[in-house]
C-alpha positions as semicolon CSV with decimal commas, in nm:
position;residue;x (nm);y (nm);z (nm)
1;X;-1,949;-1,388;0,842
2;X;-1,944;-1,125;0,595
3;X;-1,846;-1,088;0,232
4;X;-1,587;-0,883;0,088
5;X;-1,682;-0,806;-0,226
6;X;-1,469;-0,496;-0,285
7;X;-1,123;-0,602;-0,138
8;X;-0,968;-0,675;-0,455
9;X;-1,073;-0,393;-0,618
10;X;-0,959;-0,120;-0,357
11;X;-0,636;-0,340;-0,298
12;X;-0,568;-0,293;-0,678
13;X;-0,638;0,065;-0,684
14;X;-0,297;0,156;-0,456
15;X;-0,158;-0,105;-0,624
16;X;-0,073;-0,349;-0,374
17;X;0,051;-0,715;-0,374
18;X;-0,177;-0,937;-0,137
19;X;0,164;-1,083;-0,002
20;X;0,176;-0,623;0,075
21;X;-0,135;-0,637;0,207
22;X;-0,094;-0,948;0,463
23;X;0,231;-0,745;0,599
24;X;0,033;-0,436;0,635
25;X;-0,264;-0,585;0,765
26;X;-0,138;-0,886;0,975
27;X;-0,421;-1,102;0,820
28;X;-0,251;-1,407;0,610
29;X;-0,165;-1,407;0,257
30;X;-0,394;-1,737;0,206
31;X;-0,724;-1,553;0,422
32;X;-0,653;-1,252;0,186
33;X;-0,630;-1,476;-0,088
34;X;-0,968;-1,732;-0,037
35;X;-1,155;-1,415;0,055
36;X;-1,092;-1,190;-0,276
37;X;-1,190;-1,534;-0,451
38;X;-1,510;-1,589;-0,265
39;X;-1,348;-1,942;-0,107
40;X;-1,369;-1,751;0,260
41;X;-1,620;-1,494;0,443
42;X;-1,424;-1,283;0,631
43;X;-1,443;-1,213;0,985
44;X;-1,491;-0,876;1,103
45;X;-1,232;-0,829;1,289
46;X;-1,027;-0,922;0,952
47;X;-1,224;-0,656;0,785
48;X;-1,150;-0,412;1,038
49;X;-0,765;-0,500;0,996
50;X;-0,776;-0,499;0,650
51;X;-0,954;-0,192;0,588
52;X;-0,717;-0,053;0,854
53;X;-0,442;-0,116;0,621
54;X;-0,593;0,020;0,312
55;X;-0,709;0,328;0,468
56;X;-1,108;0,275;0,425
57;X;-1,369;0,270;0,623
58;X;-1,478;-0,154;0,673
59;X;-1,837;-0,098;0,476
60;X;-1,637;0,048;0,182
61;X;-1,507;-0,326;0,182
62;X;-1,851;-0,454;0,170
63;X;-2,029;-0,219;-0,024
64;X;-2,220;-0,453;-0,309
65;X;-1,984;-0,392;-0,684
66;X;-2,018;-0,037;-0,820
């Protein structure tokens, strides 16, 4: 399973609460949270969702830190 090294970034740039982002998404406010604090790869169908929500392609997610 992947990492998602950019989520908290991007999620910050709208700005939107990860308790936002778990309504938006459907993905759970504690998978949001372990996986923006490296405790949790993501799944990809949770990347899918969540970049669904924020409006970015998945890889943008991924993408290594800029």
């Amino acid at each position: 399973m992947p990492k998602v090294p950019n989520l908290k970034r991007i999620r910050n740039e709208y700005p939107l609460t990860v308790r936002e982002l778990a309504e938006m998404s459907g993905v759970s406010y504690d998978t949001i949270t372990k996986v923006e604090n490296g405790h949790r790869e993501a799944r990809p169908s949770t990347i899918r969702k969540l970049a669904g929500a924020l409006g970015v392609e998945p890889r943008e997610l991924m993408k290594g830190k800029k």
